[in-house]
N, C-alpha and C positions, 0 to 999 in steps of 0.2 A: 219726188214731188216737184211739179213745177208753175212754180207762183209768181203770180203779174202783182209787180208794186205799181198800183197810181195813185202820182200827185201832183202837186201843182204847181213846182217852182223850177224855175234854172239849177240843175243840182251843183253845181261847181262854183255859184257863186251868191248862193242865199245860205249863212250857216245854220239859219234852224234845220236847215236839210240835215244835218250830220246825222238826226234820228233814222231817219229811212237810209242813210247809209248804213249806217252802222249796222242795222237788222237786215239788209242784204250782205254786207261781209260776214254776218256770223252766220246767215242762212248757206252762203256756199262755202264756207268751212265745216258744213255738215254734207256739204254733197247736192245739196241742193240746185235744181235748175229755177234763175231769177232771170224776168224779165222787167226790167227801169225803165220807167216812165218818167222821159224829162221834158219842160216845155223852154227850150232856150231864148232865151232872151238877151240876145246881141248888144242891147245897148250897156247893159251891167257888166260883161264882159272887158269893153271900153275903161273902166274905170275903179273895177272890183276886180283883188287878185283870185284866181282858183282858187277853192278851199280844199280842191280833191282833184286827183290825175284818172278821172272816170273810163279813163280808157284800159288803165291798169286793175280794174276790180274783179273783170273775168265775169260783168253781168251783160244779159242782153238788150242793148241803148235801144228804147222806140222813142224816137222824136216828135214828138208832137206840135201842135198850133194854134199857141195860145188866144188866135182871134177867135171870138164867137161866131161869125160866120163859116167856123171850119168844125164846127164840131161835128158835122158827119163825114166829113175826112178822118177825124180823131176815131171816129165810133167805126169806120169802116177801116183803119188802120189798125187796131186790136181783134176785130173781126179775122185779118188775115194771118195770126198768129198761129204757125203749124212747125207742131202739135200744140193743140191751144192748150193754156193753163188747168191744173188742177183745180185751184183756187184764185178768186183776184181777192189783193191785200188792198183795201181802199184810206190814203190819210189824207186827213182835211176833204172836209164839207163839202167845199166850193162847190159851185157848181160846173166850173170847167174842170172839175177832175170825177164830181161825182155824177154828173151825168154820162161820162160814156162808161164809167165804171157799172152804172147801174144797167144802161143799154149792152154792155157786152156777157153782164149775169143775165140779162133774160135772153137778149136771141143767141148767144154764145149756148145757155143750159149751166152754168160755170157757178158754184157758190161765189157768197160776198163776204168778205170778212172788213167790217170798218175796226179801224184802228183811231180812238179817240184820244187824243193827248191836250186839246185845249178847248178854252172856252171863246169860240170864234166870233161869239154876242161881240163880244167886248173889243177882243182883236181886230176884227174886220170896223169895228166902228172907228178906233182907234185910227189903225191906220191909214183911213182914205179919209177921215174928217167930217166921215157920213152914216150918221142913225139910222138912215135908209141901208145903208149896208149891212149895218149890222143887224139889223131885222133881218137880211134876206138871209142870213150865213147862222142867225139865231134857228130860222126854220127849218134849214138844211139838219142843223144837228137837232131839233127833235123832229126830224122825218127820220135820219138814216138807219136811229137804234131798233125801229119798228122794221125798216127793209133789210136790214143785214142778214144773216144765216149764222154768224158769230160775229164777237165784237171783243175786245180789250180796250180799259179804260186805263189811265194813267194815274188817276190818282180815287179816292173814297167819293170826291164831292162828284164826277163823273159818273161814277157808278152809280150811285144814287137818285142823279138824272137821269140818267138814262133808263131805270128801274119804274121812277115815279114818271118818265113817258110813253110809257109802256112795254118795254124790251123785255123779256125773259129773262129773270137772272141767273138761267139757268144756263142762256148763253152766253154770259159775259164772263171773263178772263183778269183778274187782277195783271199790269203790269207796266208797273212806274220805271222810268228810266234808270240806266245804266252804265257805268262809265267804262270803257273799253281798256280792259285790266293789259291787253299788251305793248298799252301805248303811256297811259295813267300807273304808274306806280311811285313809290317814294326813290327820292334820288337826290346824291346828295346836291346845292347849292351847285348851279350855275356860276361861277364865279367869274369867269369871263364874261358873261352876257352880263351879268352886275356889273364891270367895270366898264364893260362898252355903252351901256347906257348912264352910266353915272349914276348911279342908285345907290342908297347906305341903307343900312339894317338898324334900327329893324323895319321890317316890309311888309304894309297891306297890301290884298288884293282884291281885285272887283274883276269878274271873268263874265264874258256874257254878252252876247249883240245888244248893240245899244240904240233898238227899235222900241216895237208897243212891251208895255209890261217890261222894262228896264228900269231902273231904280238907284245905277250910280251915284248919279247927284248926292245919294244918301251918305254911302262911301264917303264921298270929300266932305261934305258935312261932319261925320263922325270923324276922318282925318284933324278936320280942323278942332273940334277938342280934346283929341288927345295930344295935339302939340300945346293947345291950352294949358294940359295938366303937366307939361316938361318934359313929355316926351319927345325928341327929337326922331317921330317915325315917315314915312314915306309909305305913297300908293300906286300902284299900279294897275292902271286900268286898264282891261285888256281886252279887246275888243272894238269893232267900228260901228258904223249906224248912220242914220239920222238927228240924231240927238247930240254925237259927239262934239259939237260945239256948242252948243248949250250948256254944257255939263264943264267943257273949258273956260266955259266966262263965267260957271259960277265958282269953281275954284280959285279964279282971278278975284271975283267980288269978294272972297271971303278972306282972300289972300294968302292961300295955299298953293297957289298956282306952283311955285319951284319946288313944292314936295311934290308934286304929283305929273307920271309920266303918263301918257295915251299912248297905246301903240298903235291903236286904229287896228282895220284887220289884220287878221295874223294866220298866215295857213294852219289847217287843222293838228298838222303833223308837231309845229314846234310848241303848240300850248303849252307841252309839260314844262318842257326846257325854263318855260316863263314861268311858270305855278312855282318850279322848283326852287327860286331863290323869294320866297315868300313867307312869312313865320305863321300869321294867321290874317284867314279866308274870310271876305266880308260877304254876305246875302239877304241884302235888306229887298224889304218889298211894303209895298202897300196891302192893306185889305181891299181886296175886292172878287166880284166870282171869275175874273180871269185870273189870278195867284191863288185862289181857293181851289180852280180846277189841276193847278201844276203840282208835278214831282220834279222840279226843278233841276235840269240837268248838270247847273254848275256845283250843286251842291253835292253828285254821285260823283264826280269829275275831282274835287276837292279831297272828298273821303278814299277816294283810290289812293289819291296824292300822297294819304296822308297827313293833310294839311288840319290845326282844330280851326273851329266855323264858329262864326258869330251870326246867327239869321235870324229873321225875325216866323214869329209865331203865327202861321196863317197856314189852311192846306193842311200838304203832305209832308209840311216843314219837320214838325215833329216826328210824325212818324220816322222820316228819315236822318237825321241829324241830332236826335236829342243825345245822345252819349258822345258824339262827335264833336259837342261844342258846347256853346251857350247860346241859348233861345231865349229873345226879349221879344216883347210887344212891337205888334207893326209902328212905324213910325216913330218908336222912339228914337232918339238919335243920341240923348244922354248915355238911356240905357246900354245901348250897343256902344258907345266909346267906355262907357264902366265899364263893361264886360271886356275888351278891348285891353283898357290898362291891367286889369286882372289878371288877365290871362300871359301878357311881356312879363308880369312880376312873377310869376311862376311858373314854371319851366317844367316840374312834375305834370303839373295838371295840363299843361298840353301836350304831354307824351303821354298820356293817360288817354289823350280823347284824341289824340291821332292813332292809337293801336285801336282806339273803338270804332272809327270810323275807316279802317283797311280792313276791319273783320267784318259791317256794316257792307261796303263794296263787294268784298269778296263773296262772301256769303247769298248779299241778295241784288242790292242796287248793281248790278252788270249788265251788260248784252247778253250773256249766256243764258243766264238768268230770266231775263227778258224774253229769248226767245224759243225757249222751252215754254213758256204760257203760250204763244203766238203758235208754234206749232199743233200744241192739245186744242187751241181753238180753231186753227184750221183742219187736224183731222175728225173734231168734232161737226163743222160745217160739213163736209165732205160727206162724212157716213150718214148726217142725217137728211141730207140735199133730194131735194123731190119735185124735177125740174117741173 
């Protein structure tokens, strides 16, 4: 089978990309022929390290141009893909990704399979500071469930939209994220990396870009009353962004600042390394329909680890973390430092909900896992395609 991923971003250097990585490495460790759609973006390169050695993945790179004035370059650059794709795998909305995706299913003859993982209302508003965006990225996704040929949604609140917009659920594919078991496993303490950075135990952590729908600030907040109650613990937050200084002056304002280390980006490769010297996993979030629509990847990432989780209750939180940890109400920050000291005072119980949350990983939250749906929904698009 040979499958066109298109999206939207520079892959080496935006980490939400690591999803469509990771479902093209487990795709050609089945054999699979994958052609990646990157759109580079030179200035992030300047200042952002690689998250990924994209030349090492063994996929086929089509470079695209992210100006609007080029999108019949784009649509006439997929066009000349020989032997054209089986399938094209479409993520994110956009319209610079889902318009030549959609132009190359029709004059191509090619199914569509869109891959829904978030709620872009929210996101796209979020992140450019514009309501006008996010209506246009709101329309894209209830157009694309009605234009696909198959679809997989990431979490129940996805599915559900895209059902009550009129999609067939007969073509839709359960398949929430998963954390890549041969990178993600438990392992003892980093200890070196503990003393290079000056860190002491016990250890929070907060994993996760720290763009739209990030929530650390909450982390040092819950940091800060568990050293209230005498704990003498420490946070590590891991991860960069937009936000990373914000989230550093509020640490300062609260006056946790020398508990709490940033490492800012981190290539993909050493996350564990860093997970690894951590006791327990923070994953707060707000309510709202962009974390209603998420299966949270730092929380499969966590459970691979090993690691027990303290997150809050919104989404697909429960479904996937509720043996692995404790789930408090969005926004609490009491609750989640209770749960918090609870769980440093007993040492059973988080060996209890770290074996619940590596059988949770292993079992279902993975990429294998993952793209076992993504296959049954591509060769379901396939056999029923009626150019």
């Amino acid at each position: 089978m040979r499958i066109l991923m298109i999206q939207r971003f520079d892959l080496s250097s935006v980490s939400c990309a690591r999803r469509v990585i990771c479902q093209a490495e487990e795709l050609l460790r089945r054999g699979r022929e994958v052609y990646l759609a990157d759109f580079v973006h030179n200035q992030r390169h300047e200042s952002i390290p690689a998250f990924v050695n994209l030349s090492q993945m063994g996929v086929k790179m089509l470079h695209l141009d992210r100006k609007v004035q080029r999108y019949p370059y784009n649509i006439k650059r997929l066009l000349q893909i020989d032997p054209k794709p089986d399938i094209i795998h479409l993520w994110k909305s956009y319209p610079d990704a889902s318009l030549p995706a959609l132009a190359l299913s029709k004059l191509g003859k090619i199914p569509l399979h869109y891959d829904w993982d978030d709620w872009e209302t929210g996101i796209a508003a979020e992140l450019t500071g514009s309501n006008t965006a996010g209506w246009i990225a709101g329309k894209w996704d209830r157009l694309l469930p009605r234009l696909c040929h198959s679809m997989t949604t990431a979490s129940e609140f996805l599915n559900q939209k895209a059902i009550e917009w009129g999609a067939d659920s007969q073509k839709i594919w359960d398949a929430p994220v998963g954390a890549d078991l041969e990178r993600f496993y438990p392992r003892p303490c980093d200890d070196a990396l503990l003393k290079q950075l000056k860190l002491t135990k016990p250890l929070l952590v907060y994993s996760g870009q720290l763009e739209v729908a990030s929530y650390a600030e909450q982390a040092v907040e819950t940091l800060k009353l568990v050293i209230d109650k005498g704990i003498k613990a420490n946070l590590l937050v891991l991860g960069g962004g937009r936000k990373l200084e914000a989230i550093r002056q509020r640490a300062d304002d609260i006056g946790v600042a020398r508990h709490v280390l940033f490492t800012d980006y981190v290539p993909a490769d050493e996350i564990p390394k860093y997970l690894s010297m951590a006791d327990i996993a923070l994953a707060p979030f707000e309510e709202n329909d962009v974390t209603r629509a998420k299966s949270p990847l730092k929380i499969a990432e966590y459970m691979a680890m090993g690691l027990p989780i303290v997150a809050s209750d919104v989404g697909d939180v429960r479904r996937m973390a509720s043996e692995a940890g404790a789930i408090v109400p969005c926004c609490d920050i009491q609750a989640m430092a209770d749960k918090v000291v609870w769980m440093l005072n007993n040492q059973d119980i988080r060996q209890d909900m770290s074996s619940a949350g590596q059988k949770q990983a292993q079992e279902i939250f993975n990429w294998k896992s993952h793209v076992d749906s993504l296959e049954t929904a591509y060769a379901a698009a396939i056999d029923m395609y009626k150019p």
